[in-house]
C-alpha positions as CSV (number, residue, x, y, z in Angstrom):
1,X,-83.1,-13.3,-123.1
2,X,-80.5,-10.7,-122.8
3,X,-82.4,-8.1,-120.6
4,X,-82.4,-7.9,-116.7
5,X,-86.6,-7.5,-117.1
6,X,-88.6,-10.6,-118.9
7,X,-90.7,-9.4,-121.8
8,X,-94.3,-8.9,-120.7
9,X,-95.9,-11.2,-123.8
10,X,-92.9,-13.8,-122.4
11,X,-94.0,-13.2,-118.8
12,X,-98.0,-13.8,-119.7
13,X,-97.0,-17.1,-121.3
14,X,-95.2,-18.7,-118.6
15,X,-98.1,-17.6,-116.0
16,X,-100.4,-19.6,-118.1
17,X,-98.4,-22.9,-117.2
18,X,-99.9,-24.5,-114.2
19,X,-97.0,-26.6,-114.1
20,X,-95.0,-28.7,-116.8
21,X,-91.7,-29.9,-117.8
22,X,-89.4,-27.0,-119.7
23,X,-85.9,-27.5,-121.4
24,X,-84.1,-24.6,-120.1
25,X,-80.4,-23.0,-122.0
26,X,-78.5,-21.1,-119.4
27,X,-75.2,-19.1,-119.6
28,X,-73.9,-17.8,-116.3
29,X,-70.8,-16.3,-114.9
30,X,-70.1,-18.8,-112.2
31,X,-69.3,-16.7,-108.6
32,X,-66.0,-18.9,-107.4
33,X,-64.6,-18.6,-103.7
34,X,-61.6,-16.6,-103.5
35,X,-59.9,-19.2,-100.5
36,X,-61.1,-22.6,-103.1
37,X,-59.9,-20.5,-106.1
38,X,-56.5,-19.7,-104.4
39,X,-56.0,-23.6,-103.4
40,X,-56.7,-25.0,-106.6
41,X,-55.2,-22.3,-108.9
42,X,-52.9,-20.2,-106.6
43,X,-54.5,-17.0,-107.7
44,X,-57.7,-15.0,-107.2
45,X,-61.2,-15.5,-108.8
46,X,-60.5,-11.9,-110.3
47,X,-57.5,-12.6,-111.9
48,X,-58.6,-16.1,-113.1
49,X,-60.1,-15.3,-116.6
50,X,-63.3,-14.9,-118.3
51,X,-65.1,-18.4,-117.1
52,X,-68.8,-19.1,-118.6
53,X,-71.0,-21.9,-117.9
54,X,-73.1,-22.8,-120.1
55,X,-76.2,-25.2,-118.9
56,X,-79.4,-27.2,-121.0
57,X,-81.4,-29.3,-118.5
58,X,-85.0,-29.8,-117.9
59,X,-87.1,-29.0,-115.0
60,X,-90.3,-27.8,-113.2
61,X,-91.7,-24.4,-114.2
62,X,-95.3,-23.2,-113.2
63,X,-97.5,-21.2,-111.4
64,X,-98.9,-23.9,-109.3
65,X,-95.5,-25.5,-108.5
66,X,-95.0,-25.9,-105.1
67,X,-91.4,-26.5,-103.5
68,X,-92.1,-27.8,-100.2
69,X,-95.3,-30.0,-101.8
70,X,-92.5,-31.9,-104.3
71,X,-90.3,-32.0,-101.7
72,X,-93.0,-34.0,-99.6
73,X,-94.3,-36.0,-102.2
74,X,-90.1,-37.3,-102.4
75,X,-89.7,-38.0,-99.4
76,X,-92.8,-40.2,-99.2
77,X,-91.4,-41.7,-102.6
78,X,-88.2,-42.3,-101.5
79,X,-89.1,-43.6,-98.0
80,X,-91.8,-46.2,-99.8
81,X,-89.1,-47.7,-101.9
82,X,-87.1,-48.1,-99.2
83,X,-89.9,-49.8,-97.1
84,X,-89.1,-46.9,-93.7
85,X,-91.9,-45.4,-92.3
86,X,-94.0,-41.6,-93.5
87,X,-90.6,-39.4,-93.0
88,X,-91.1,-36.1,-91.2
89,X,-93.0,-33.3,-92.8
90,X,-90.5,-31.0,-94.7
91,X,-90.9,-27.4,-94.1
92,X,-89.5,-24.7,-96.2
93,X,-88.1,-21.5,-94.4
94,X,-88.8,-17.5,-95.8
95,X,-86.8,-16.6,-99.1
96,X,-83.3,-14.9,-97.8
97,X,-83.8,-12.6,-100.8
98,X,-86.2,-11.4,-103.3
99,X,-90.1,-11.8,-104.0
100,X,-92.1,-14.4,-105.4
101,X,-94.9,-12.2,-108.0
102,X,-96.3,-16.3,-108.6
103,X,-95.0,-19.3,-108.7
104,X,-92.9,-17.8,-112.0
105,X,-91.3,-14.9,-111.2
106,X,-89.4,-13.7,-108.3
107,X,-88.4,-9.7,-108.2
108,X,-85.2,-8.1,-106.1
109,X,-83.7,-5.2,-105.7
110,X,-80.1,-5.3,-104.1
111,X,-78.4,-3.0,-101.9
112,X,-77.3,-1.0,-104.8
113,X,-80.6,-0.4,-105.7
114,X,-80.5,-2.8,-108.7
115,X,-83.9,-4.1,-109.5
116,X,-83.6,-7.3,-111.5
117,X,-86.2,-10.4,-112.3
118,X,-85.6,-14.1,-111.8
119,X,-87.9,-17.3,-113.1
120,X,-87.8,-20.5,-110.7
121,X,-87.2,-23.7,-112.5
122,X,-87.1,-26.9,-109.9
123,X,-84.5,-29.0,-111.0
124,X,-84.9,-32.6,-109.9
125,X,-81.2,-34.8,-109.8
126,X,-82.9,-37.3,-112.1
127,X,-82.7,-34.7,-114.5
128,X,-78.6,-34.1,-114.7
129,X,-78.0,-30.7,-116.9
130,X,-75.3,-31.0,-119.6
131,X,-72.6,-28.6,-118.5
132,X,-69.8,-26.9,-120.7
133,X,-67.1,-24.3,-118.7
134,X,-65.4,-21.9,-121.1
135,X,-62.6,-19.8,-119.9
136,X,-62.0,-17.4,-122.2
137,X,-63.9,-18.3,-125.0
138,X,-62.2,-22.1,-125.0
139,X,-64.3,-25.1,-123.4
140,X,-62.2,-26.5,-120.8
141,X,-61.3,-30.4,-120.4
142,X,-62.9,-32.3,-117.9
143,X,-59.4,-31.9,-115.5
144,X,-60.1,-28.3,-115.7
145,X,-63.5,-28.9,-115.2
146,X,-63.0,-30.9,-111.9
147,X,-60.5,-28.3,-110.5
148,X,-62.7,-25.4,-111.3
149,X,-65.9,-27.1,-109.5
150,X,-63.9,-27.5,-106.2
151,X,-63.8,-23.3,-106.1
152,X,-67.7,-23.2,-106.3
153,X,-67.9,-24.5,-102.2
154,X,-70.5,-27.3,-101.6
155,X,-74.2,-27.5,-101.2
156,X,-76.1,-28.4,-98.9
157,X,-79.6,-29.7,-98.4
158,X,-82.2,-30.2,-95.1
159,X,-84.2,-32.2,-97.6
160,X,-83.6,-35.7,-96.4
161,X,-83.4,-36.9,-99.9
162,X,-81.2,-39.1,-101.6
163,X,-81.9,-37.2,-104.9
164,X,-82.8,-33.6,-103.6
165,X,-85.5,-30.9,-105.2
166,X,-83.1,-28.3,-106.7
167,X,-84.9,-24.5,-106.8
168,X,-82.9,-22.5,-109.1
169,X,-83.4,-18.8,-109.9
170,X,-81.9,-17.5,-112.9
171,X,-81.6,-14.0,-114.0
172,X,-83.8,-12.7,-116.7
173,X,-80.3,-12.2,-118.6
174,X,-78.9,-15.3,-118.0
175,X,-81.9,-17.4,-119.8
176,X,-80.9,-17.6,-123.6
177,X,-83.9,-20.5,-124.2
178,X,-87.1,-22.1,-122.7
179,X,-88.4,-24.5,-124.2
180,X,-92.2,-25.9,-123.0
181,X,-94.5,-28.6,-125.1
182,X,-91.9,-28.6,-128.1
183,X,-92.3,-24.7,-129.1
184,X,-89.2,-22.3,-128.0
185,X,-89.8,-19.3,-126.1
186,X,-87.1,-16.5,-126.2
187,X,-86.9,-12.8,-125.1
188,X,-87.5,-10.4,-128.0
């Protein structure tokens, strides 16, 4: 997928899933904090090099997914295994950006006036993504790999889980596979 808009015959299959486990093949430009950037390399993000991730992992993808249902139906999980009591109902708060079309697509347009399109795939941690960094066109060792994770900042959940429900919008352009029930779907 190499455009900011998904393909309409690409769009119409994904809104037929109800929900169901996709492989997904990501390549991003990773956003690293200039103070953690400085600390680590002594320089800014700008001036740092071309850096790439490049991501395969599977998750949740569907027009019936809902976040705040799986992130119930974990905490129930997680609270029966360890033999606590029916945790507090999670409740989600309103997107900080962009809108949901269904449970597939999300649309923004930024302050620029840049419309682009986004699919939701809910990562859960059981599901660990294989990661490779690339700085200028050379995969980096895992030293490099640790020092360049410390400029992303850390996340942070309100989940209450031990292994949180991950929501991850990707650009349109970013996607260069999905994969759902063995057949590969691409962007013409």
């Amino acid at each position: 997928m190499n455009t900011s808009t998904i393909n309409s015959t690409i769009l119409a299959k994904l809104q037929t899933i109800k929900s169901s486990f996709v492989g997904l093949t990501t390549e991003t430009i990773p956003k690293m904090q200039v103070k953690l950037t400085k600390e680590q390399f002594g320089m800014h993000p700008n001036d740092f090099g071309k850096l790439v991730k490049k991501s395969e992992y599977v998750g949740l993808i569907g027009t019936k997914i809902d976040y705040k249902m799986l992130v119930n139906n974990k905490l129930l999980k997680e609270a029966d295994l360890k033999g606590l009591e029916t945790p507090e109902e999670f409740v989600t708060k309103p997107r900080a950006w962009g809108q949901r079309v269904n449970g597939v697509l999300l649309t923004h347009t930024n302050k620029d006036g840049v419309y682009k399109e986004y699919i939701t795939v809910h990562r859960v941690a059981a599901n660990k993504p294989k990661v490779v960094y690339e700085l200028d066109g050379k995969v980096c060792d895992a030293e490099m790999v640790e020092k360049i994770k410390k400029c992303f900042g850390k996340s942070t959940s309100r989940q209450g889980l031990d292994k949180p429900v991950i929501p991850n919008d990707y650009e349109v352009k970013n996607i260069k596979a999905i994969r759902v029930g063995g057949a590969e779907i691409l962007q013409d």
